[in-house]
Residue, then its C-alpha position, 0 to 999 in steps of 0.5 A: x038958318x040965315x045964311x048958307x055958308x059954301x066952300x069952294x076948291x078950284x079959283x080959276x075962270x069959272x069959280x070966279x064967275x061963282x064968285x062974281x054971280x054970287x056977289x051981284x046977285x045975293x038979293x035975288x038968290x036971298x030972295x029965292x033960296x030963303x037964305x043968304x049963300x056965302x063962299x067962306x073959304x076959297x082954296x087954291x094954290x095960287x093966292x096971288x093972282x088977281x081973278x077980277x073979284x073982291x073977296x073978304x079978307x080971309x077968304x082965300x087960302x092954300x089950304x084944302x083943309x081950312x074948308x074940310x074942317x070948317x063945322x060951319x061950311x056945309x056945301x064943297x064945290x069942287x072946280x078944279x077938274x081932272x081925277x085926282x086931287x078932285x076925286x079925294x077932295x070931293x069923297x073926303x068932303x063927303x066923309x065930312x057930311x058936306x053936300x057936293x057941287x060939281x062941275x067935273x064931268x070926267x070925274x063923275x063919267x068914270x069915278x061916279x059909282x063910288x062917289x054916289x056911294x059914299x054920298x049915300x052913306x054919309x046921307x049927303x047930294x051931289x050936284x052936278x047941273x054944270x058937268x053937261x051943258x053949262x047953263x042949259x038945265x037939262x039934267x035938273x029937268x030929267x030929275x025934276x019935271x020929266x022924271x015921270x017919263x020913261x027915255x027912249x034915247x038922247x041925242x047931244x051936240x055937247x062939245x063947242x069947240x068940235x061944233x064951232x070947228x064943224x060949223x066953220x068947216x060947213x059954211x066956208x069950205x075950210x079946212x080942218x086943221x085952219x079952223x083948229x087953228x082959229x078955235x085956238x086963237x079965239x079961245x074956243x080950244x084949249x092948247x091940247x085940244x085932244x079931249x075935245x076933238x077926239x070926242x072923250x069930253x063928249x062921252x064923259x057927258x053922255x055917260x052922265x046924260x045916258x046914266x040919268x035917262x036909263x037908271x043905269x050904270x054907263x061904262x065910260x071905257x065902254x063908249x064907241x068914241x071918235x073924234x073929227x080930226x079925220x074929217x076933211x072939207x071934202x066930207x063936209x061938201x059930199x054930207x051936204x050935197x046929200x043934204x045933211x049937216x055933220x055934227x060930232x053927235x052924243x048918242x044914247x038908245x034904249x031898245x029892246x033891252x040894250x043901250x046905244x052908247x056911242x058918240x061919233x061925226x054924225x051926218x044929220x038931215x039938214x031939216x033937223x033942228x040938231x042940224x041947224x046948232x051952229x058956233x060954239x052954241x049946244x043942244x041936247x034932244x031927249x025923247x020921253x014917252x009921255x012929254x014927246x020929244x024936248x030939245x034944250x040948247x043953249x051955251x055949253x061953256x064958258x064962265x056965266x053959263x057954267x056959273x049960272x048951273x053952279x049956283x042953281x045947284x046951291x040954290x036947291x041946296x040951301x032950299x033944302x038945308x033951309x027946311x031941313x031936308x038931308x038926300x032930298x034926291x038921289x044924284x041919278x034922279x033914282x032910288x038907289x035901289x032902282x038902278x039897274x045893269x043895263x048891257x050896252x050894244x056892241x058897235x058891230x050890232x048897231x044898224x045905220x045908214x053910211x056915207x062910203x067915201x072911197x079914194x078908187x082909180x079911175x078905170x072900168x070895173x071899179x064900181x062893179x068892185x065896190x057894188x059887189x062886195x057890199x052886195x055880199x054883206x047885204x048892203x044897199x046902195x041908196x044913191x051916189x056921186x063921184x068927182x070929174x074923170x082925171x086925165x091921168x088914170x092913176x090919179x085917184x077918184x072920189x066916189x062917195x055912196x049913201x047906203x040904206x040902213x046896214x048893220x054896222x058889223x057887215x060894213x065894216x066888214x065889206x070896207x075890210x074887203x074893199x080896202x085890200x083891193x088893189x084899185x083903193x088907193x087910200x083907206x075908205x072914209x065911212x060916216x053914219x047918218x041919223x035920219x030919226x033922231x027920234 
């Protein structure tokens, strides 16, 4: 086989970096793969548009089908993103014996079970290094070198726009919705912002991150999901004069049985190297029984990274085209048969510690309220602040306490408690914190 011949579905910014990175770099990949890797067709609704590449006449065309139909193309890589028509086009590629590229986290996050299936079947590979972490290897390296590990948990920052917003919120005392703002401007945040902020582009990641680790089937619909929209400047300087940092954090836990699936603000210890993931920049920490604990960091995003994951994943395609391997590996890394149903934690189950902001009036027996009904729910109180007296006693305080380890069940039935006092004036602010990202 002298040449891999690959179709592409979905010419935007990032197929045409694929477009780019093949271009400038077909010696090396030649030298690499052992076989030239070639876009025949590229199919896209618009035709028109000048994407910065040159393409051979040909090569672009509005027809899905030209790919489908087309004996000599062996790899579809799908970029065009969302459900549907993603999901038809990539199962209808499979069908036709062509092995898959992706970088559709959302499509895999809920609709991965049937494509695997099918995939299976038709003795073909998804490939889906882009979907987390653009460039950073993280899941070629769960399959490959740390396969032999069994996982205890991941823990991600995995959504640049969130980190970017967070980590200008932390060094200059902003506000959220201004550096909302200037995500916008700088194009770090797309115009609806809403899958980012509100944490779902981050638990379609860690459904795939979890589904690898565990060798199991993760629930999407079942993720604990929060975003940041609620978090305020004056979190962020209460986290840090406790001296923690606060990332919107993918969770993954495997104990005793049950998995943690969860992402959420998450006040990490500043010491932290997670605390310290700063810009539009990811990382993801895994901890393996035998290789310890590994971080990988690097961009989440953007046309090279996610370019540069794409092609990684034609290149191990081709390498095994070339010696004429067909499934050379199941996509979660697992035989078949292995993957198992693993039940996931209720969020009531989970044990944290929390940072309690209540908006209280400043007048005696408040903290006394407040101490005594988390007393009841066994919940201890590790250490607290609260802002300056006010003058006019109707004019609400903070005060903010960091609690030990609780059980998320009992805290959040003692805020229920708290919050129909009638000395809190607003709804009281919780925020876990992780102290062993282990």
């Amino acid at each position: 086989m002298t040449e891999t011949k690959a179709g592409l579905i979905g010419f935007g910014n990032i197929g045409a970096g694929v477009v780019r990175l093949l271009q400038e770099n077909a010696a090396l990949i030649k030298g690499k793969a052992g076989t030239g890797i070639v876009l025949k067709k590229i199919a896209d609704l618009d035709t028109t548009t000048d994407r910065g590449v040159m393409l051979p006449p040909g090569t672009l065309t509005d027809d899905v089908n030209e790919i489908f139909d087309d004996p000599e193309i062996s790899v579809v890589i799908e970029l065009i993103g969302g459900y549907e028509p993603a999901k038809s086009f990539v199962l209808k590629a499979i069908e036709r014996g062509k092995h898959i590229v992706t970088a559709n986290k959302a499509l895999l996050a809920l609709h991965g079970e049937e494509i695997y299936a099918a995939a299976a079947r038709r003795n073909v590979e998804v490939q889906f290094e882009a979907a987390v972490g653009g460039g950073i290897p993280v899941l070629t390296a769960i399959k490959g070198n740390l396969a032999a590990n069994n996982f205890g948990s991941v823990f991600g920052i995995m959504n640049g726009t969130c980190n970017y917003i967070l980590t200008r919120m932390t060094q200059e005392g902003a506000d959220f919705a201004d550096m909302l703002a200037a995500a916008k401007q700088l194009g770090y945040a797309e115009p609806d912002p809403t899958f980012d902020i509100e944490g779902v582009d981050t638990a379609h990641k860690l459904a795939i991150l979890a589904s690898l680790c565990f060798g199991t089937r993760i629930d999407f619909n079942a993720i604990h999901t929060e975003g940041i929209s609620g978090i305020t400047a004056h979190d962020v300087k209460f986290a840090n004069d406790f001296g923690y940092h606060i990332k919107l954090l993918a969770i993954g836990k495997l104990s005793s049985g049950k998995i943690e699936a969860r992402v959420h603000p998450t006040m990490i210890p500043l010491h932290n190297p997670l605390a310290e993931v700063n810009g539009v920049f990811n990382a993801i920490r895994l901890t393996a029984d035998f290789a310890g604990p590994v971080m990988f960091y690097g961009r989440g995003a953007g046309q090279n990274p996610t370019a540069s994951a794409i092609v990684g994943d034609l290149i191990g395609l081709a390498r095994s085209m070339k010696a004429g391997a067909g499934r050379r590996m199941a996509p979660l890394g697992f035989l078949d048969s292995m993957i198992r149903d693993i039940p996931l934690k209720p969020m009531s189950e989970i044990v944290s510690k929390y940072m309690l902001r209540f908006s209280a009036l400043d007048k005696p027996g408040v903290l006394a309220a407040i101490s005594g009904s988390l007393g009841r729910h066994e919940i201890s109180i590790e250490s607290m602040v609260q802002t300056s007296k006010q003058s006019d006693s109707s004019i609400p305080v903070a005060i903010v306490i960091k609690t030990h380890e609780a059980l998320e069940g009992a805290v959040q039935a003692a805020l229920s408690e708290i919050d129909r006092l009638d000395i809190i004036c607003m709804p009281t602010v919780f925020i876990r914190i992780e102290d062993n990202l282990e």
